[in-house]
Backbone as CSV, one residue per row, in Angstrom:
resi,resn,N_x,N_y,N_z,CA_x,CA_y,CA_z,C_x,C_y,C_z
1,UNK,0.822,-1.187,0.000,0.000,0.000,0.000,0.864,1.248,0.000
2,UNK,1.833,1.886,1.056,3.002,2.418,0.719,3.679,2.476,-0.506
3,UNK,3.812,1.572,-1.062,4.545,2.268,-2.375,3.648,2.372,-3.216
4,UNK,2.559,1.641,-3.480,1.955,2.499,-4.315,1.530,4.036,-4.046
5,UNK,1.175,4.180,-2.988,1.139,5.698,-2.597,2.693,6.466,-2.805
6,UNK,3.539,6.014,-2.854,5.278,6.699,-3.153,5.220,6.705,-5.146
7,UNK,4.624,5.639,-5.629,4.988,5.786,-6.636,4.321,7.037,-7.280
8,UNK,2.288,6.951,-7.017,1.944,7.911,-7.576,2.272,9.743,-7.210
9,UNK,2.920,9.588,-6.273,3.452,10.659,-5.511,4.599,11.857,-6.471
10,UNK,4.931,10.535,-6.746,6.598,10.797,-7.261,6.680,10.952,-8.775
11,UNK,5.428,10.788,-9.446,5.311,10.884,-10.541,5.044,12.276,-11.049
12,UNK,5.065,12.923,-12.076,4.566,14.357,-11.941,4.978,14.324,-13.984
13,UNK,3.869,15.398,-14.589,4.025,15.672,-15.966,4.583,16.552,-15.988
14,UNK,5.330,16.346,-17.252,6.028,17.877,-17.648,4.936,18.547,-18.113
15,UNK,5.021,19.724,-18.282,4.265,20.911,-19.087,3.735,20.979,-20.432
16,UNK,4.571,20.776,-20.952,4.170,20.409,-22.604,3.640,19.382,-22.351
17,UNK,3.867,18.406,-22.210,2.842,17.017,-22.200,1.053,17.078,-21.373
18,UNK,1.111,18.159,-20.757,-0.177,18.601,-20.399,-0.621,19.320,-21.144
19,UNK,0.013,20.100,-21.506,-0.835,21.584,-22.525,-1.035,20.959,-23.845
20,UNK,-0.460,19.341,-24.181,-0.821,18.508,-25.337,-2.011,17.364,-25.064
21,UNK,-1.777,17.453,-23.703,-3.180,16.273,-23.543,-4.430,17.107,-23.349
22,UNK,-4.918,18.468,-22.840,-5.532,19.610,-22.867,-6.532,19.980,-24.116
23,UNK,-5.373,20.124,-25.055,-5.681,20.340,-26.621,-6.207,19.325,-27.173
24,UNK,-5.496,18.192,-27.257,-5.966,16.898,-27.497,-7.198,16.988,-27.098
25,UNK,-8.006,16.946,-26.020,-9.146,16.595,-25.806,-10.036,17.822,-26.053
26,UNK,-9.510,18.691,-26.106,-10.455,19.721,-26.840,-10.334,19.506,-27.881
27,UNK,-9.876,18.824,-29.172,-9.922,18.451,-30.380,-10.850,17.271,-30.909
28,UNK,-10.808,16.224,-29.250,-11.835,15.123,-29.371,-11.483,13.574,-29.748
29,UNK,-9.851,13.918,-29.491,-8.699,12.980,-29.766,-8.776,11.935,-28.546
30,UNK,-8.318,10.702,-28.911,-8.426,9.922,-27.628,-7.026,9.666,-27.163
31,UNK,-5.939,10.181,-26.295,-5.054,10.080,-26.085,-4.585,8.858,-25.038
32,UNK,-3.396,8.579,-25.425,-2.558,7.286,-24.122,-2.264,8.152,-23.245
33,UNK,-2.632,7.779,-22.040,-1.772,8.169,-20.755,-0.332,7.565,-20.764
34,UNK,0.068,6.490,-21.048,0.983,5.988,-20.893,2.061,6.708,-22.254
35,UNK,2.126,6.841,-23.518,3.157,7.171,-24.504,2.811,8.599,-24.887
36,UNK,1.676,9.235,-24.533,1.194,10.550,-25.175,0.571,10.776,-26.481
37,UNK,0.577,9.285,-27.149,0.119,8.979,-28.714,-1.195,9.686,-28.903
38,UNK,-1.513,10.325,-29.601,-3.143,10.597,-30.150,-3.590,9.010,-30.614
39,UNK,-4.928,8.755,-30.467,-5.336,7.060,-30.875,-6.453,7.240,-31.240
40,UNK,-6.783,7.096,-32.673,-8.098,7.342,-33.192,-8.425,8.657,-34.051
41,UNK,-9.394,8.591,-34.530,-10.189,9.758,-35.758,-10.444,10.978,-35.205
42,UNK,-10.127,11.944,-35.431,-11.172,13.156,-34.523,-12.875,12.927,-34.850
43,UNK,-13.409,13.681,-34.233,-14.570,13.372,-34.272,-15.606,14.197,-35.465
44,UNK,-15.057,14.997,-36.427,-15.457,15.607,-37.842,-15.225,15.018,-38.635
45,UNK,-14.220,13.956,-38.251,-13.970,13.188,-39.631,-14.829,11.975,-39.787
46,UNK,-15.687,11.555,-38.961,-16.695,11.023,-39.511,-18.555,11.396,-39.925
47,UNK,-18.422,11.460,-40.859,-19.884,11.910,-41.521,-20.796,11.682,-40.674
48,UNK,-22.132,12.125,-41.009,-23.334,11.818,-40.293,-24.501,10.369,-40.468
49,UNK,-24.685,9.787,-39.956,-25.394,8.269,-40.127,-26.651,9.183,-40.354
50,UNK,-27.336,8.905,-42.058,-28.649,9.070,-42.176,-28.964,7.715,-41.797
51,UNK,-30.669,7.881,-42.221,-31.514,6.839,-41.676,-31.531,6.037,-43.296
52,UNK,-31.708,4.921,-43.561,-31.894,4.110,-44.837,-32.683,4.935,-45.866
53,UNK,-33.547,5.129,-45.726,-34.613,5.920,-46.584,-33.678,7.230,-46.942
54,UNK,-32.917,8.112,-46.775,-32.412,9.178,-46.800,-31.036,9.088,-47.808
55,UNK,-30.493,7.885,-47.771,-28.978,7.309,-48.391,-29.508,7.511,-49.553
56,UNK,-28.034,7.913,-50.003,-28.417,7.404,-51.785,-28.150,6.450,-51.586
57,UNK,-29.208,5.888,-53.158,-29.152,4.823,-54.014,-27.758,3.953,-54.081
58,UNK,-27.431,3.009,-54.118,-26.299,2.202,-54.432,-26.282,1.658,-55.654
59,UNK,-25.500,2.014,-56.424,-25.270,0.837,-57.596,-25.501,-0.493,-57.530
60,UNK,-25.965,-0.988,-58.455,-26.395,-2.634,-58.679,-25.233,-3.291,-58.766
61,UNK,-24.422,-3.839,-58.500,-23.783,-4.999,-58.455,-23.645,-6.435,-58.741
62,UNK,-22.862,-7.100,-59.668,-23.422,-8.478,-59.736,-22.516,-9.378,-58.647
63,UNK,-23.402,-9.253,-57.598,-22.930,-10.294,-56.260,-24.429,-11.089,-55.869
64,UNK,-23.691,-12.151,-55.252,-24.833,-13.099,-54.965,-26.045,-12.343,-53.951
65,UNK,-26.363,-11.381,-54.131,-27.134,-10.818,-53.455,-28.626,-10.304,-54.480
66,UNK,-30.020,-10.853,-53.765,-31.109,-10.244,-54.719,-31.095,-8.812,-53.867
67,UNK,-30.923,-7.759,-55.451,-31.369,-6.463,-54.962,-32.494,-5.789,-54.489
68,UNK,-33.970,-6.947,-54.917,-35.006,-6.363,-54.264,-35.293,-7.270,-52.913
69,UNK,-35.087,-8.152,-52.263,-35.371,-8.545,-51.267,-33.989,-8.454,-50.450
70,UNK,-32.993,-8.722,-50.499,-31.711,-8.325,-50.271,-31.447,-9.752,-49.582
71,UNK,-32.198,-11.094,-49.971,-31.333,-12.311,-49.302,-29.874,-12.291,-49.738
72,UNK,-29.298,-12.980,-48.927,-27.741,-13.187,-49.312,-27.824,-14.872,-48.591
73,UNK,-26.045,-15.355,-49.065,-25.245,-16.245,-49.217,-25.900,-16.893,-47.702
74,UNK,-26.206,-18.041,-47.159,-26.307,-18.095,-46.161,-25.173,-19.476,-45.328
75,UNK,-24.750,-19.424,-44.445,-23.830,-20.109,-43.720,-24.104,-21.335,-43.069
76,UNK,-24.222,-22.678,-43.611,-24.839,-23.910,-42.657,-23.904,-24.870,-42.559
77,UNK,-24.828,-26.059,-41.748,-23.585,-26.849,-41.269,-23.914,-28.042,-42.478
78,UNK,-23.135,-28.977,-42.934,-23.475,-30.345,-43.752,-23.452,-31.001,-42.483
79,UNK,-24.221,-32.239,-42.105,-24.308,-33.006,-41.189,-24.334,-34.645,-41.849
80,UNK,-23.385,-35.226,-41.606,-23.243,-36.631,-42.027,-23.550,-37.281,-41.571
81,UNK,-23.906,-38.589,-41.720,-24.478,-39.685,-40.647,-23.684,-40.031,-39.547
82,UNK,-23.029,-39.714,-39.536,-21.797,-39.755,-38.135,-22.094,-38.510,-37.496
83,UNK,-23.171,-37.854,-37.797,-23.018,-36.421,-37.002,-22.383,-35.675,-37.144
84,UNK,-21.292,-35.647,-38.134,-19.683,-34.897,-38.453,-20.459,-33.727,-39.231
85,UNK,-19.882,-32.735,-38.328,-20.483,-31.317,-39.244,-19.614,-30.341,-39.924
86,UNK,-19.563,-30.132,-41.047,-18.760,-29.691,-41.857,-19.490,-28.147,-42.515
87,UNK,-18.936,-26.929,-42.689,-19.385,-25.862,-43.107,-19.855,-25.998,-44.335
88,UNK,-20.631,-25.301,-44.826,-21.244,-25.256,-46.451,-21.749,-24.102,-46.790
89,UNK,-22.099,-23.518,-47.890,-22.630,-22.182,-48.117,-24.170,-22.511,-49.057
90,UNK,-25.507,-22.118,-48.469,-26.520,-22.088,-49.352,-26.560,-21.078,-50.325
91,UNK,-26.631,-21.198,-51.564,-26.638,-19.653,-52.355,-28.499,-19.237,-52.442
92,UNK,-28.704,-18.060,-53.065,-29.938,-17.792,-53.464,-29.952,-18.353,-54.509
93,UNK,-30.840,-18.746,-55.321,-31.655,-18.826,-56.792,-32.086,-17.439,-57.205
94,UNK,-30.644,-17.124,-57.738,-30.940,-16.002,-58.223,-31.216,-16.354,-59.953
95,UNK,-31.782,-15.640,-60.784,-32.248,-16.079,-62.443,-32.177,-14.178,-62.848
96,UNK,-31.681,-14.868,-64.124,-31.404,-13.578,-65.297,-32.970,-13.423,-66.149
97,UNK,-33.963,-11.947,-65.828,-35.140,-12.000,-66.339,-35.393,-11.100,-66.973
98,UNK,-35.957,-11.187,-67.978,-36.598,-9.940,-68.557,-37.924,-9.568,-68.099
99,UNK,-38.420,-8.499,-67.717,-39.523,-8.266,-67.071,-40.257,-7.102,-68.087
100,UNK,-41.155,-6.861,-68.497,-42.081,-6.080,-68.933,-42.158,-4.426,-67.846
101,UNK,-41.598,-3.937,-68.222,-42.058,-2.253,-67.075,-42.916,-1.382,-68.023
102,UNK,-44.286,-1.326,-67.504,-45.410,-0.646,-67.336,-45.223,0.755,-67.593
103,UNK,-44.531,1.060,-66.672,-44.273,2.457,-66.689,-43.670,3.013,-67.760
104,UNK,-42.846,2.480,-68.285,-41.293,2.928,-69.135,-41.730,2.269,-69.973
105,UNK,-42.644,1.952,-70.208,-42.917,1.222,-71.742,-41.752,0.163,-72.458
106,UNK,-40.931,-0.685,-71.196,-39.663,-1.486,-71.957,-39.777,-2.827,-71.049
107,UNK,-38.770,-3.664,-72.097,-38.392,-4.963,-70.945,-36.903,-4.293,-70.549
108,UNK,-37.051,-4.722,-68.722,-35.884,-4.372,-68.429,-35.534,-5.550,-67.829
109,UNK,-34.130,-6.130,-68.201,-33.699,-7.143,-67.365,-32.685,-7.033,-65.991
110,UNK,-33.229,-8.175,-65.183,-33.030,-8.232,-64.109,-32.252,-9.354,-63.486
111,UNK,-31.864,-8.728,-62.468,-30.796,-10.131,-61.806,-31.843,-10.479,-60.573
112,UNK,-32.917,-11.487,-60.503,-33.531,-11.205,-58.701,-33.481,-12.703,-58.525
113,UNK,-33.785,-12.680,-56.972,-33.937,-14.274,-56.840,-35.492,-14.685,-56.902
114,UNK,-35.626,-15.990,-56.815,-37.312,-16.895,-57.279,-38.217,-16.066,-56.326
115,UNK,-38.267,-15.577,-55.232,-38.496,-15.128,-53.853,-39.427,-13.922,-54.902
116,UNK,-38.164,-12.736,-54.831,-38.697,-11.720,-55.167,-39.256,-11.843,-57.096
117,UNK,-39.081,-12.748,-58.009,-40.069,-13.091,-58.617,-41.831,-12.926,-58.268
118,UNK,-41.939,-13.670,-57.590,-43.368,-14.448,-56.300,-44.115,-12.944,-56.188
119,UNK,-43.311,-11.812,-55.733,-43.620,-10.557,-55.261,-44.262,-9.838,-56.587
120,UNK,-42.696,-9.691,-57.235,-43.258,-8.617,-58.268,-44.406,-9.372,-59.087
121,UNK,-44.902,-10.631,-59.231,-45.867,-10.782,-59.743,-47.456,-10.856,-59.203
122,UNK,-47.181,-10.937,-57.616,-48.564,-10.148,-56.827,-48.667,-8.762,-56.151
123,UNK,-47.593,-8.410,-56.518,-47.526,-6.666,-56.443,-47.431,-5.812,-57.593
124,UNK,-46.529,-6.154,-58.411,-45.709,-5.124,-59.520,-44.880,-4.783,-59.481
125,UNK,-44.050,-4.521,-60.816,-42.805,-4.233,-60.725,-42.184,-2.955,-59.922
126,UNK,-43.269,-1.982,-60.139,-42.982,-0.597,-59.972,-42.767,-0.603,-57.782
127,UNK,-44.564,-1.228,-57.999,-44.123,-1.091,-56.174,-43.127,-1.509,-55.291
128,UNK,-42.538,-3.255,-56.097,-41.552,-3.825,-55.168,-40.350,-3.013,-55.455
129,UNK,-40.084,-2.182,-56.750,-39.105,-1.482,-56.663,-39.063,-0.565,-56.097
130,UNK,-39.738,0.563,-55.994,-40.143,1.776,-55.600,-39.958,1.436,-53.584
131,UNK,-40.390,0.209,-53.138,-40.364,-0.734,-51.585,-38.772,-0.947,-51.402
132,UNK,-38.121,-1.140,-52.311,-36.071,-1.364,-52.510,-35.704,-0.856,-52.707
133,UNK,-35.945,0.247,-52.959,-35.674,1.635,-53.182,-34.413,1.665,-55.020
134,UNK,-35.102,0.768,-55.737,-34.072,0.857,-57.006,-34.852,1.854,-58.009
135,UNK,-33.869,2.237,-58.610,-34.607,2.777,-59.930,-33.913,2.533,-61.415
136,UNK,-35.332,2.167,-61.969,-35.408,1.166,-62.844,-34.925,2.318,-64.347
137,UNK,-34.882,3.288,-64.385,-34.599,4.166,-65.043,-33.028,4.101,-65.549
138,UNK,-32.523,3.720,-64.885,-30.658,3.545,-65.135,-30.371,2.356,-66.038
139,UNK,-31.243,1.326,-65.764,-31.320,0.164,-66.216,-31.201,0.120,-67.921
């Protein structure tokens, strides 16, 4: 108990190393006590998180991902008759379609999976897109 009370005693900052940890945190920097390092981003340098609805649009991409329902790749186990479980990847059924758009008077083709097929044909093209926020106009 004593020396720890001697050690923190005996310790003391120089000047500059205060009038830098000071600034530092008025800047919003996360500093080491121990080396004096700045550690991390200031806090302007990261943008503002809109809400989904507010983002732009993203480019279409050809990844195993359907752009109007947004399933992806999914992660399971294979299970053998020994019980031995081994990793595997389910993909979507995704299919290359031409679809009729109403609006735009064209066929526009599409990358979606069987899923969102099912949709746009008891909804429409326009709503499930307009619901995924794509636009079919770039296409």
């Amino acid at each position: 108990m004593a020396t720890t009370t001697l050690l923190s005693s005996s310790f003391s900052m120089p000047a500059a190393a205060a009038a830098r940890r000071s600034s530092a945190a008025s800047l919003g920097f996360a500093t080491s006590q121990l080396a004096g390092l700045s550690l991390g981003l200031s806090v302007s340098a990261a943008g503002p998180l809109l809400p989904k609805h507010q983002q732009q649009l993203q480019p279409i991409v050809a990844r195993r991902i359907c752009p109007f329902t947004d399933k992806k790749t999914n992660r399971a186990n294979k299970v053998s008759f020994s019980n031995h479980k081994t990793k595997k990847q389910q993909f979507v059924n995704l299919q290359y379609k031409k679809l009729w758009w109403e609006a735009g008077k064209r066929f526009v083709k599409l990358r979606l999976s069987t899923k969102a097929l099912k949709t746009i044909e008891k909804h429409g093209l326009d709503a499930v897109a307009r619901k995924a926020g794509i636009d079919l106009n770039k296409k």
